[in-house]
gemmi code that builds the backbone of each chain (N, CA, C; Angstrom):
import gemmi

chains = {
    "A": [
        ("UNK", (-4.577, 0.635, 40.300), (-4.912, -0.168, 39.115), (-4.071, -1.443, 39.099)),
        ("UNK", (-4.876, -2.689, 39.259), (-3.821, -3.821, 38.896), (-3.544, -4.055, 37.679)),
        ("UNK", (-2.912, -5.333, 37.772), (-2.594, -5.701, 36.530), (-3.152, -6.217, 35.213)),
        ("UNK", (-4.398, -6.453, 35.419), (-5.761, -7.124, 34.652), (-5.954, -5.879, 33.927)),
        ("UNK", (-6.429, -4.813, 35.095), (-6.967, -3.605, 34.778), (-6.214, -2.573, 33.392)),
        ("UNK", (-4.674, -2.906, 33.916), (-3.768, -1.865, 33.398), (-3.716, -2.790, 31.768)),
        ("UNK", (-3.619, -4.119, 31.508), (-3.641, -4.287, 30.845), (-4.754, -4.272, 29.850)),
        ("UNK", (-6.234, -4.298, 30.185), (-7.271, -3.809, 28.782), (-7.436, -2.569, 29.035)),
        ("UNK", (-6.114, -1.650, 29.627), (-6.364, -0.395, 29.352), (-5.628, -0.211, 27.999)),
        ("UNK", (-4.358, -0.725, 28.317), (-3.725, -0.482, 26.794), (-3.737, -1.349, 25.661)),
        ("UNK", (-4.787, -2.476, 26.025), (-5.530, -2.884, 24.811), (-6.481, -1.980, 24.261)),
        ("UNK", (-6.956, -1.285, 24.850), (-8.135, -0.591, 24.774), (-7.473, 0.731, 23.897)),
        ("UNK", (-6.171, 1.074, 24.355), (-5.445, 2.281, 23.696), (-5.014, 1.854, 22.137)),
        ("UNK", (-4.761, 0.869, 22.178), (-4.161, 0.437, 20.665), (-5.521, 0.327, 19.710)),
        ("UNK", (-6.097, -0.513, 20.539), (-7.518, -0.629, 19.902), (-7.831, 0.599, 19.151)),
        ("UNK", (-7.765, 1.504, 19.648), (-8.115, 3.082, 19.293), (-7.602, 3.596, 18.680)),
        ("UNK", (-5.912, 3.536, 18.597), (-5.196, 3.770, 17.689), (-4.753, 3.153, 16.232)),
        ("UNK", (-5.409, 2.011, 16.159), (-5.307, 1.691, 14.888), (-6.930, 1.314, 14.008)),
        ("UNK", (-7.934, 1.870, 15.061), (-9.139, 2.259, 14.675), (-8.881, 3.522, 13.586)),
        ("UNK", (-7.945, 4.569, 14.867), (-7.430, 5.918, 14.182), (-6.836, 6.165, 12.875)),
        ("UNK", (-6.102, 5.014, 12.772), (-5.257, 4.672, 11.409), (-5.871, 4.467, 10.145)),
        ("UNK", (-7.241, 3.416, 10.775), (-7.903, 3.038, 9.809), (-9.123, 4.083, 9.057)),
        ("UNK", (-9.202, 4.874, 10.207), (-10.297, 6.194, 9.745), (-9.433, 7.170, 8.763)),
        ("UNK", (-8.491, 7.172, 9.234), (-7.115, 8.530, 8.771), (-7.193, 8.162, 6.960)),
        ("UNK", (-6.895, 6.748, 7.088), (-6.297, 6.078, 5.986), (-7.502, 6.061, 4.859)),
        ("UNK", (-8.780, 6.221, 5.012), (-9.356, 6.515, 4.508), (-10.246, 7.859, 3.809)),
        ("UNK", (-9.179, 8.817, 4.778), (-9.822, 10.063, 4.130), (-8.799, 10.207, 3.170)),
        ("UNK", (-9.312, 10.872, 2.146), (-8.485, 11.226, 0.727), (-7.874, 12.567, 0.949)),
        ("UNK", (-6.329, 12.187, 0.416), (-5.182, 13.045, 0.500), (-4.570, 13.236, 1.931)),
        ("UNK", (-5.007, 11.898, 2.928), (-4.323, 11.898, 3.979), (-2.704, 11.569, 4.076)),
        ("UNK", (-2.493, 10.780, 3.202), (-1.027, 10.365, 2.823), (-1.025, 8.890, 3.378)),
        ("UNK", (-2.017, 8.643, 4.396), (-1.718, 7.503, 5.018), (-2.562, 6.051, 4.193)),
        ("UNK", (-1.591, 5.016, 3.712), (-2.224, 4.011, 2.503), (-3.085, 3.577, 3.248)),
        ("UNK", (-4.325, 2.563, 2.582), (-5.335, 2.058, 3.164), (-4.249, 0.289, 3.223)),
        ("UNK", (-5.376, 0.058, 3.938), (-4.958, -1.548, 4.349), (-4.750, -2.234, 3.092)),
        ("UNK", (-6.105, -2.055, 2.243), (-6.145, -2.579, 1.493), (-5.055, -3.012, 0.300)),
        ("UNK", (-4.640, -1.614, 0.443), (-3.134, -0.717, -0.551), (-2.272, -1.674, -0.402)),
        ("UNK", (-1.986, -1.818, 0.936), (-0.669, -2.194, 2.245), (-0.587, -3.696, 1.223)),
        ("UNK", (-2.024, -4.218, 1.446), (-2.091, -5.669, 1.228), (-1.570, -5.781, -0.112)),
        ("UNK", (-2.354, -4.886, -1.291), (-2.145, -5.539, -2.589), (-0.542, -4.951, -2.676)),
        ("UNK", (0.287, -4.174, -2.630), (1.425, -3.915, -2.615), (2.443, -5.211, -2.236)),
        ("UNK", (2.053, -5.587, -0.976), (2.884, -6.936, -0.822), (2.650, -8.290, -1.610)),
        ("UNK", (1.053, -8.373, -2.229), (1.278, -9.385, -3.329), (1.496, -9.689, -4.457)),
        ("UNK", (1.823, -8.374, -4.916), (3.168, -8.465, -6.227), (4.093, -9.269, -5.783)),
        ("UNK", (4.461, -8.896, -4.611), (6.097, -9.731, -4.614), (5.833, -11.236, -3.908)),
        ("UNK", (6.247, -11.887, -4.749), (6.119, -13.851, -4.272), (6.742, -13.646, -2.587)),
        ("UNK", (7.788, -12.931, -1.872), (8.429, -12.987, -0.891), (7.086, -12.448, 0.153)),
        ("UNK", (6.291, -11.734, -0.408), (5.562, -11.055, 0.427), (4.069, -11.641, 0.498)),
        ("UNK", (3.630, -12.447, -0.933), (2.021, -12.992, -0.858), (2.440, -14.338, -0.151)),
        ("UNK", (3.782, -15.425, 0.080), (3.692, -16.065, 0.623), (4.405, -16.026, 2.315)),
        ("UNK", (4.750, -14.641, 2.735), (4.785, -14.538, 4.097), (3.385, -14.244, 4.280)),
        ("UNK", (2.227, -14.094, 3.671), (1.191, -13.731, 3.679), (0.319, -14.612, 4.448)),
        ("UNK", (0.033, -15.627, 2.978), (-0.582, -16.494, 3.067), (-0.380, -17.575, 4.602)),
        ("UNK", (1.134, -17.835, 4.658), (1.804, -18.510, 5.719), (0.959, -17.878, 7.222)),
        ("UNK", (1.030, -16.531, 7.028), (0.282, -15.714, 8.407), (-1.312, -16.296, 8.296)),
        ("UNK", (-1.380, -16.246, 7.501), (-3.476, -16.392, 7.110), (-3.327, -18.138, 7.633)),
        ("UNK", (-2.555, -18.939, 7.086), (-2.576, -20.421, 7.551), (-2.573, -20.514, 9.085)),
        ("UNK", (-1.115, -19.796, 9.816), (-1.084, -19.978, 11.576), (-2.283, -19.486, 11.805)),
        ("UNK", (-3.284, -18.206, 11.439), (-4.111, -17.635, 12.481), (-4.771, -18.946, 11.908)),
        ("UNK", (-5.538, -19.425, 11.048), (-6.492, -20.066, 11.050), (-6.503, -21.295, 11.947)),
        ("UNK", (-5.099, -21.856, 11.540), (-5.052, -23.364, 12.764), (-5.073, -22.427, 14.204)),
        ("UNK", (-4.938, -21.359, 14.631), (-4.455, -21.595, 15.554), (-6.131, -20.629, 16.372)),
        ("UNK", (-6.950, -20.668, 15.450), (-7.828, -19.494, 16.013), (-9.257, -20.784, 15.601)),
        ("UNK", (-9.035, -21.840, 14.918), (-9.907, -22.609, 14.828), (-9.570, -24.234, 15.212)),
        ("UNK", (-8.393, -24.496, 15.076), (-8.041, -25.416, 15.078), (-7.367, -25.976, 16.715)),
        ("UNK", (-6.853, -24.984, 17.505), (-5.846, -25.042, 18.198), (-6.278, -24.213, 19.588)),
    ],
    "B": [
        ("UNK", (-19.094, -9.033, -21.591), (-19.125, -8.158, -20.603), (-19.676, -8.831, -19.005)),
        ("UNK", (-21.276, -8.770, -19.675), (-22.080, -9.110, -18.752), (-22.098, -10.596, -18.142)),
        ("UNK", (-21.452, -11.287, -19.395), (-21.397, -12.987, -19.044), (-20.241, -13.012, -17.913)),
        ("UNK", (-19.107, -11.843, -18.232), (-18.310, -12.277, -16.695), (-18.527, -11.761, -15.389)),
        ("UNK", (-19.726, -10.745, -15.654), (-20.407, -10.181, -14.916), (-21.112, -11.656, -14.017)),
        ("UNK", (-22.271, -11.931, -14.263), (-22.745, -13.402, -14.045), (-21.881, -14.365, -13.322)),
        ("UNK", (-20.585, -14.464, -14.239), (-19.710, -15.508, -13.901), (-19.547, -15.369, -12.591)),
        ("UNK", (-19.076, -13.592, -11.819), (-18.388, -13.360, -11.022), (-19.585, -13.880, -9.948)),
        ("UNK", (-20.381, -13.258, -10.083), (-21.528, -13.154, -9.453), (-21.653, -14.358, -9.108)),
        ("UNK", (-21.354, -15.482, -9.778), (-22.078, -17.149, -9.701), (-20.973, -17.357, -8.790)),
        ("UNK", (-19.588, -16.866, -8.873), (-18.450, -17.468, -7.889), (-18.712, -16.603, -6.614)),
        ("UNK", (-19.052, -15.548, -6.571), (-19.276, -15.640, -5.032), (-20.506, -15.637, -4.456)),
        ("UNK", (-21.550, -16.585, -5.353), (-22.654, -17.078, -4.930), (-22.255, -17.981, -3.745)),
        ("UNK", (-21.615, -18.641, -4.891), (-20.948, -20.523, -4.567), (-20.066, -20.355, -2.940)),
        ("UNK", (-19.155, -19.086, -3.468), (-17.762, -18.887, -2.190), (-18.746, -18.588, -0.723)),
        ("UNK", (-19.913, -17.848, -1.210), (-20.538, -17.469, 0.308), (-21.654, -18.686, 0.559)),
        ("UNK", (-22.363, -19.371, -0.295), (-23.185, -20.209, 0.046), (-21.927, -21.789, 0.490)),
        ("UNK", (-21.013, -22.286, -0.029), (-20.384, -23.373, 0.545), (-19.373, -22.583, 1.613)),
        ("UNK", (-18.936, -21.327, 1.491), (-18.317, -21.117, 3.281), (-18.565, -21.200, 3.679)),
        ("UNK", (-19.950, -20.562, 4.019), (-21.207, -20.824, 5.253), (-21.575, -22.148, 5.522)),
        ("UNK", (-21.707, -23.078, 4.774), (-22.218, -24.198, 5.177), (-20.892, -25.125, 5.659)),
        ("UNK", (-19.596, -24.699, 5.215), (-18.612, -25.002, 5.904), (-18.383, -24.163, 7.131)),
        ("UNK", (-18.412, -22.942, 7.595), (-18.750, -22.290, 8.405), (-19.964, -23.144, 9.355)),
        ("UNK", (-20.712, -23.277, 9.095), (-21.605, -24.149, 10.318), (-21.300, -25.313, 10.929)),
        ("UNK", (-20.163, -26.181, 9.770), (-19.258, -27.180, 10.466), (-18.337, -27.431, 11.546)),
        ("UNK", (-17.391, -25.988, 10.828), (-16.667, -25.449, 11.945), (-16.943, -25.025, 13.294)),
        ("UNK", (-18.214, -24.790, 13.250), (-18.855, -23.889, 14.424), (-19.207, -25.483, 15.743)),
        ("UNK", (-19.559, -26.722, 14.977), (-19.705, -27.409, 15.875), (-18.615, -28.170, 16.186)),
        ("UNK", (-17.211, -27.623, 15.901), (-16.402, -28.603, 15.984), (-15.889, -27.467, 17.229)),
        ("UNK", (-14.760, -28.173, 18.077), (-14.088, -28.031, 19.291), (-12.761, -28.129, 18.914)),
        ("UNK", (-12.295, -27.348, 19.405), (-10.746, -26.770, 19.394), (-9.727, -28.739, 19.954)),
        ("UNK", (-8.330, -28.860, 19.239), (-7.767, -30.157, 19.728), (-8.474, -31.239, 19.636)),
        ("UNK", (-9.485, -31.167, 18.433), (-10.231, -32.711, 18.305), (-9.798, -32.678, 16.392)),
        ("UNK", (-10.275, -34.073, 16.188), (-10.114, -34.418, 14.785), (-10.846, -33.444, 13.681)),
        ("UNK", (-12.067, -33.609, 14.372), (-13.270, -32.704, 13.486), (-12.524, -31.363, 12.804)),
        ("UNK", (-11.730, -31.067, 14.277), (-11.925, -29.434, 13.751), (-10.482, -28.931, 12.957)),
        ("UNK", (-9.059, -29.953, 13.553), (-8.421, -30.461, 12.126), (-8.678, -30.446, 10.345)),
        ("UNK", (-9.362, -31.325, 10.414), (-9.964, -31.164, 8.989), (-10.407, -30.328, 8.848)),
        ("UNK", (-11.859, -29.841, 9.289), (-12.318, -28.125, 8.818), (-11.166, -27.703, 8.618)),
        ("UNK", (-10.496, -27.381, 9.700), (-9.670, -26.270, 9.419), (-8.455, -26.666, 8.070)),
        ("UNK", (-8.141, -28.250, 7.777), (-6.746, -27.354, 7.103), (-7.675, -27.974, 6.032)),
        ("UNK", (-8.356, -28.204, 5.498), (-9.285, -28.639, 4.362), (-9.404, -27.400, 3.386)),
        ("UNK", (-9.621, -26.288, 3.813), (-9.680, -24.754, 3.242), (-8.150, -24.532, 3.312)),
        ("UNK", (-6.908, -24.813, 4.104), (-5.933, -24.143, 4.399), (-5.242, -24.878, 2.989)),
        ("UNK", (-5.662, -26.506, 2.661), (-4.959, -27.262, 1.464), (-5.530, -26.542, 0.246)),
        ("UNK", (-6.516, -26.636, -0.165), (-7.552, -25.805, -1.024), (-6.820, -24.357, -1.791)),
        ("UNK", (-6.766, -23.227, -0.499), (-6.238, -21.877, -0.548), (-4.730, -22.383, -1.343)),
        ("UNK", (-4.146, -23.150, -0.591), (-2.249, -23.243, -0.806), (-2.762, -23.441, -2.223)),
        ("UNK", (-3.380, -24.658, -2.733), (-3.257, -25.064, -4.022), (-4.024, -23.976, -4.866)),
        ("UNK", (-4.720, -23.629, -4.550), (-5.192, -22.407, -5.067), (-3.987, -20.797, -5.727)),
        ("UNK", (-3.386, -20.714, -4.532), (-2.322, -19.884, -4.504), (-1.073, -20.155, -5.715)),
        ("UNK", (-0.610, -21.963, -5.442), (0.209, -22.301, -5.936), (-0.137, -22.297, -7.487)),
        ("UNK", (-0.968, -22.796, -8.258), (-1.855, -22.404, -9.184), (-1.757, -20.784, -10.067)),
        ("UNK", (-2.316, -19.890, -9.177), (-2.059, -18.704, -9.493), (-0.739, -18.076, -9.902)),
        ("UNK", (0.100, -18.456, -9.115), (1.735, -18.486, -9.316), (2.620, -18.898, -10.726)),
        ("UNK", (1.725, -20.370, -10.689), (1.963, -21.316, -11.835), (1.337, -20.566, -13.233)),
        ("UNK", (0.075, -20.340, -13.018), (-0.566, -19.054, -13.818), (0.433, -17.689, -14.636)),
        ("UNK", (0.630, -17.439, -13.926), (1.461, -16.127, -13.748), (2.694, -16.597, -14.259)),
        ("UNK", (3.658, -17.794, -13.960), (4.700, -17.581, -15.007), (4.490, -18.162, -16.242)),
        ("UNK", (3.690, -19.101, -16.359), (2.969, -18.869, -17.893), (2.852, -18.392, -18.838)),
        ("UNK", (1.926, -17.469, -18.119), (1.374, -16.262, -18.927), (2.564, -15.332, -19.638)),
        ("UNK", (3.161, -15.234, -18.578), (4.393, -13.897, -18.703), (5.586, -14.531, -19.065)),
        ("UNK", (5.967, -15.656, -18.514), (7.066, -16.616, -18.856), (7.865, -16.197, -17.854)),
        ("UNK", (7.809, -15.265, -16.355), (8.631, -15.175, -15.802), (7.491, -14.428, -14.420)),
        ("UNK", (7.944, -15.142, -12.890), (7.113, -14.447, -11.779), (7.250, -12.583, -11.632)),
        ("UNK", (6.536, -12.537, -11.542), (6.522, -10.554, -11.144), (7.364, -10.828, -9.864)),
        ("UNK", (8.237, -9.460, -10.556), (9.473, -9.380, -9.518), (9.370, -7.854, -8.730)),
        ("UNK", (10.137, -7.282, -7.777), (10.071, -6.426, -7.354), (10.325, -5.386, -7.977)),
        ("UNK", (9.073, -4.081, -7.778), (8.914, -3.383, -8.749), (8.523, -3.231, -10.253)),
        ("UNK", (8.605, -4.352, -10.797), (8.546, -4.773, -12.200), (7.161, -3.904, -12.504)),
        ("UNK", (6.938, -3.797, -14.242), (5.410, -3.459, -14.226), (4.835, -4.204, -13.877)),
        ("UNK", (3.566, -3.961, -14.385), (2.375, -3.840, -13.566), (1.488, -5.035, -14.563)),
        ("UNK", (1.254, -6.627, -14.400), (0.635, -7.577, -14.891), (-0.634, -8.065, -14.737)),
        ("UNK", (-0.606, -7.792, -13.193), (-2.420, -8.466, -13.083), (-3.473, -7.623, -12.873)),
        ("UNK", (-3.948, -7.459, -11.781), (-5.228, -6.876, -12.426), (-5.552, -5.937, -11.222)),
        ("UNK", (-6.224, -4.594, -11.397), (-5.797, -3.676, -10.042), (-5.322, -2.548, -10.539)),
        ("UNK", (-5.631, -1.236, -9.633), (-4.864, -0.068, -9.880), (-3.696, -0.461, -9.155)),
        ("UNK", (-3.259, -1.052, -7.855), (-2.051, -0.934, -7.326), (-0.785, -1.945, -7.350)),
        ("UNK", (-0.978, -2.643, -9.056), (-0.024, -3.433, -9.156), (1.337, -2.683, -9.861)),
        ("UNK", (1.205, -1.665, -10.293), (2.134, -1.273, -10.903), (2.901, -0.118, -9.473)),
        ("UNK", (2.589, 0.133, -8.488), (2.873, 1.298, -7.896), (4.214, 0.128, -7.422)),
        ("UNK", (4.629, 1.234, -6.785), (6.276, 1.472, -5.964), (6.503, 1.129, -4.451)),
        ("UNK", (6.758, 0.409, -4.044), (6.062, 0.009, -2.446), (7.164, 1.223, -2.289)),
        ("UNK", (6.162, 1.802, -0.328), (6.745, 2.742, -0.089), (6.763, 4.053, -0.900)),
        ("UNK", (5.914, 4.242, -1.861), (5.769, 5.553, -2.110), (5.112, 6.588, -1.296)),
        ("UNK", (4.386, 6.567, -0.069), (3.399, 7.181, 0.786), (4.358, 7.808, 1.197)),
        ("UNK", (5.644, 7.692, 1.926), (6.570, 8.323, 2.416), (6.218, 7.990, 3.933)),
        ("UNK", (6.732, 9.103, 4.938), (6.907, 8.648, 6.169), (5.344, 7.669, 6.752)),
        ("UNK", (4.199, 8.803, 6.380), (2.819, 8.247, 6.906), (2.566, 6.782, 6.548)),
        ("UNK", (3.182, 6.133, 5.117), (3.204, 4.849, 5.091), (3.514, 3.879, 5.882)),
        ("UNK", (4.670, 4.390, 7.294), (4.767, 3.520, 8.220), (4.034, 3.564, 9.159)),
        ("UNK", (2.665, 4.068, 8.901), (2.155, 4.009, 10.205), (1.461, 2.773, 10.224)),
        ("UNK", (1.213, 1.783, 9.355), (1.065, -0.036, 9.393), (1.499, -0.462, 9.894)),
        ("UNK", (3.211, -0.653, 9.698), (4.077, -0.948, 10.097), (4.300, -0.675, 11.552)),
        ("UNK", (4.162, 0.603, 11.899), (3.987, 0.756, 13.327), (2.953, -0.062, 13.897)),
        ("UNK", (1.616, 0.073, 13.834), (0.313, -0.442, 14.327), (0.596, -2.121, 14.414)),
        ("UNK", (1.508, -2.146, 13.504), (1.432, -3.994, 13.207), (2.294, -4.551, 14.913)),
        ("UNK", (3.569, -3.555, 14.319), (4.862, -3.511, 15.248), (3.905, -3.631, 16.993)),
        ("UNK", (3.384, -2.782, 17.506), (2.942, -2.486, 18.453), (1.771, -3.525, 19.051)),
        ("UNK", (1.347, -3.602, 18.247), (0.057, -4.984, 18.265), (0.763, -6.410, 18.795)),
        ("UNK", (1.938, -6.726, 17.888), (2.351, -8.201, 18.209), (3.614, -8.155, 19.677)),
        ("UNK", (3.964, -6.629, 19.427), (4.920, -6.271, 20.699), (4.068, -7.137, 22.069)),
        ("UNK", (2.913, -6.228, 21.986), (1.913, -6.291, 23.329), (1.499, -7.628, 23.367)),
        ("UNK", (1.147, -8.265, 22.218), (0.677, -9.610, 22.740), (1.732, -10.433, 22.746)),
        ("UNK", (2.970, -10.705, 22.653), (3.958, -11.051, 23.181), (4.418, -10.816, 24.579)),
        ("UNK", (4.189, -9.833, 25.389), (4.154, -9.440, 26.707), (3.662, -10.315, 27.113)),
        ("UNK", (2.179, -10.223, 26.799), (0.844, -10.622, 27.306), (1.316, -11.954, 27.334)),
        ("UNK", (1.697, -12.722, 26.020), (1.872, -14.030, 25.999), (2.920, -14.418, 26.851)),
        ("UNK", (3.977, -14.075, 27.063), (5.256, -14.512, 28.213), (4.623, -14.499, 29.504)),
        ("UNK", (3.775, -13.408, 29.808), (3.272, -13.515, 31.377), (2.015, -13.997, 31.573)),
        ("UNK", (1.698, -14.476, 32.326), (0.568, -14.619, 33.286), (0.302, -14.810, 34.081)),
        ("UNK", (-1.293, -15.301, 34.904), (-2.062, -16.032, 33.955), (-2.829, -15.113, 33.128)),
        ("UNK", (-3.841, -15.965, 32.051), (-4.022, -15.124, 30.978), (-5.005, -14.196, 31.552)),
        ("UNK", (-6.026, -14.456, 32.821), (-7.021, -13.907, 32.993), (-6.660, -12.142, 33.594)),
        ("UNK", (-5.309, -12.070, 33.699), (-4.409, -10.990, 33.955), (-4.244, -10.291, 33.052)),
        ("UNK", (-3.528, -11.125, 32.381), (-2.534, -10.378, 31.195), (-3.357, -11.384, 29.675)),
        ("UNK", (-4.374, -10.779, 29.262), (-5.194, -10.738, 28.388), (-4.287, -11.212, 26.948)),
        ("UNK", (-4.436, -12.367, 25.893), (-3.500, -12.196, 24.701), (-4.945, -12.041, 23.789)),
        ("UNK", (-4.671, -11.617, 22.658), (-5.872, -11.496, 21.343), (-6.692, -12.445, 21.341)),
        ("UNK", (-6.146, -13.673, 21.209), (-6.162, -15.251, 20.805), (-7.628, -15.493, 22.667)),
        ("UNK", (-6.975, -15.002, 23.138), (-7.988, -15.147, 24.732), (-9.007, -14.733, 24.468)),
        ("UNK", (-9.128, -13.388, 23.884), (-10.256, -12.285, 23.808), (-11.070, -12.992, 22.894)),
        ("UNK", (-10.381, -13.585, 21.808), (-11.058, -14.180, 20.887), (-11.524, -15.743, 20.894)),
        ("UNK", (-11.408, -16.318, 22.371), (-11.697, -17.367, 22.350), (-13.323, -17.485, 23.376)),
        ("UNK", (-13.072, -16.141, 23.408), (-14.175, -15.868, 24.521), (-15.221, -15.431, 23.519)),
        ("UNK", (-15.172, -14.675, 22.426), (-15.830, -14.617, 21.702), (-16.378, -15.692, 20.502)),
        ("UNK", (-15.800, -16.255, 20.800), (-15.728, -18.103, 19.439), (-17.230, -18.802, 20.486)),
        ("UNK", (-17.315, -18.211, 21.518), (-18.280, -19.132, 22.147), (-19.437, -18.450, 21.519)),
        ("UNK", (-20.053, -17.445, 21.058), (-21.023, -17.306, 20.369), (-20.939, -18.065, 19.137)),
        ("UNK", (-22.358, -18.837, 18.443), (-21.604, -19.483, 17.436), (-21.344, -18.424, 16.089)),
        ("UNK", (-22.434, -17.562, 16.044), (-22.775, -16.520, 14.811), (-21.220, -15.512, 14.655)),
        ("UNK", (-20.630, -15.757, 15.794), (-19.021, -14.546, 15.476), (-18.076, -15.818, 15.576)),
        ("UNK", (-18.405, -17.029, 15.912), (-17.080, -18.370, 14.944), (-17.705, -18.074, 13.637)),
        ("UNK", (-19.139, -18.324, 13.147), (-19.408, -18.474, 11.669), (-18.264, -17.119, 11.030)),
        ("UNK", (-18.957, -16.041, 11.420), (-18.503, -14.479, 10.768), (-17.104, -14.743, 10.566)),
        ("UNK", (-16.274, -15.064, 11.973), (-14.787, -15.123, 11.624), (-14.526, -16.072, 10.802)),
        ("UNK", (-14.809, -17.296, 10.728), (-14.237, -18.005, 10.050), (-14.287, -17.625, 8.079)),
        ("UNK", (-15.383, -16.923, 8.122), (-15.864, -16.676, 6.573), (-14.836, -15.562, 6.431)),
        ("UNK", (-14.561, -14.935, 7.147), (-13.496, -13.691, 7.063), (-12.232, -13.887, 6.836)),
        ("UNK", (-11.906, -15.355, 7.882), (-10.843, -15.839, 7.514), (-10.458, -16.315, 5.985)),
        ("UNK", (-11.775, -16.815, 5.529), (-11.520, -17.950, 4.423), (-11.543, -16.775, 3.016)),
        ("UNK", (-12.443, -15.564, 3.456), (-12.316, -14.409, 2.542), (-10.930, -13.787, 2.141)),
        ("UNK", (-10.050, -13.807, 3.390), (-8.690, -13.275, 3.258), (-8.341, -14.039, 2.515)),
        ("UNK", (-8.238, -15.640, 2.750), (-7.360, -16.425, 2.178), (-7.282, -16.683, 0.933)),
        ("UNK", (-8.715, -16.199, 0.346), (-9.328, -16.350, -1.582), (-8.384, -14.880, -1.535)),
        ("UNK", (-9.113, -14.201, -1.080), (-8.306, -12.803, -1.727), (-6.478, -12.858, -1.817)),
        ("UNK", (-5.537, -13.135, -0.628), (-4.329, -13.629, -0.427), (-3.896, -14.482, -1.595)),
        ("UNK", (-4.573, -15.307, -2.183), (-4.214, -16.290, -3.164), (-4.442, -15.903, -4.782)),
        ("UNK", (-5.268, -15.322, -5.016), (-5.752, -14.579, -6.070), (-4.723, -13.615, -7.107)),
        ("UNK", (-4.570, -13.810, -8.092), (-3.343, -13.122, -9.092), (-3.528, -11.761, -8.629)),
    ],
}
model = gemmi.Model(1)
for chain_id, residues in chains.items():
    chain = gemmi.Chain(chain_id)
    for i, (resn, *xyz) in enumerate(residues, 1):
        res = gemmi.Residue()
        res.name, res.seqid = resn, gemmi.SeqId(i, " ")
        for name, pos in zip(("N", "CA", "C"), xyz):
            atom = gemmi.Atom()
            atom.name, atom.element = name, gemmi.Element(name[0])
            atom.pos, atom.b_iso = gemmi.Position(*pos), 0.0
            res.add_atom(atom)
        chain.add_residue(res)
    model.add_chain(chain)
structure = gemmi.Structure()
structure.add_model(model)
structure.setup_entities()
């Protein structure tokens, strides 16, 4: 296996594993919060909706712009 | 009741009928040119002031910003909760997040990319369809209303 190969293998593994997270997180009484949770939890706090927002600004320049 | 019912309804008439048609802008613009500059931080100025607004909102209202832990002010079942109440399984975000930017940091130090694959690659390969630039970009601009929002 080269190196191309080996690497969208363990893209391919994470991929899966936070597919896993996201299925988990949605069955009720899993313990595990939904994304959604994750999200509104951090925008109570000003420290956390504007490390937020700041993330939402780079991907955008950098996924449309850049 | 129903009138803010309507209301809501009329705002994300508006949010999905002018994304999209900003969305089709974006779609003909090219990455490192002027065009796609503007698209892009035109929504990014918009959102900030939007955000900043909400903020401004909020100590207003209350006369002081929601602080950590504090009750529970705006609007939502999960403004009043306790970050970190899930217990251990709560870090499994945190992990997924952790592990995600680990790898594309690898990815990003080495190459070339056609090797060592980064997100941003995968996704530039996909930007060439125009219908998944439209989708992402509306997704993007969805986060960013929601992100900004009391």
């Amino acid at each position: 296996m080269n190196a191309r190969e080996l690497t969208w293998v363990v893209w391919a593994l994470i991929g899966s594993g936070v597919t896993a997270v996201v299925l988990i997180s949605v069955v009720p009484g899993s313990g595990v919060p939904t994304l959604g949770s994750v999200i509104s939890r951090w925008k109570v706090h000003w420290a956390g909706r504007v490390t937020m927002i700041v993330a939402w600004m780079w991907l955008g320049w950098h996924l449309f712009a850049r | 009741m129903v009138r803010s019912k309507k209301r809501a309804c009329l705002r994300w008439l508006m949010f999905v009928l002018g994304g999209s048609a900003w969305a089709v802008w974006v779609d003909r613009t090219r990455p490192f040119t002027w065009s796609a500059n503007v698209a892009t931080a035109v929504p990014i100025v918009m959102v900030a002031a939007f955000a900043i607004s909400s903020v401004v909102g909020t100590v207003q209202s209350t006369g002081e910003p929601a602080r950590d832990g504090g009750p529970a002010r705006g609007r939502g079942p999960d403004r009043g909760e306790a970050p970190g109440s899930t217990g251990r399984r709560g870090l499994a975000w945190p992990i997924a997040a952790m592990v995600v930017v680990s790898f594309e940091l690898v990815n990003f130090v080495q190459g070339p990319r056609s090797s060592h694959p980064t997100l941003s690659w995968m996704l530039d390969s996909l930007d060439a369809v125009w219908w998944i630039k439209g989708v992402t970009f509306l997704g993007w601009l969805a986060l960013g209303v929601y992100l900004a929002r009391r």
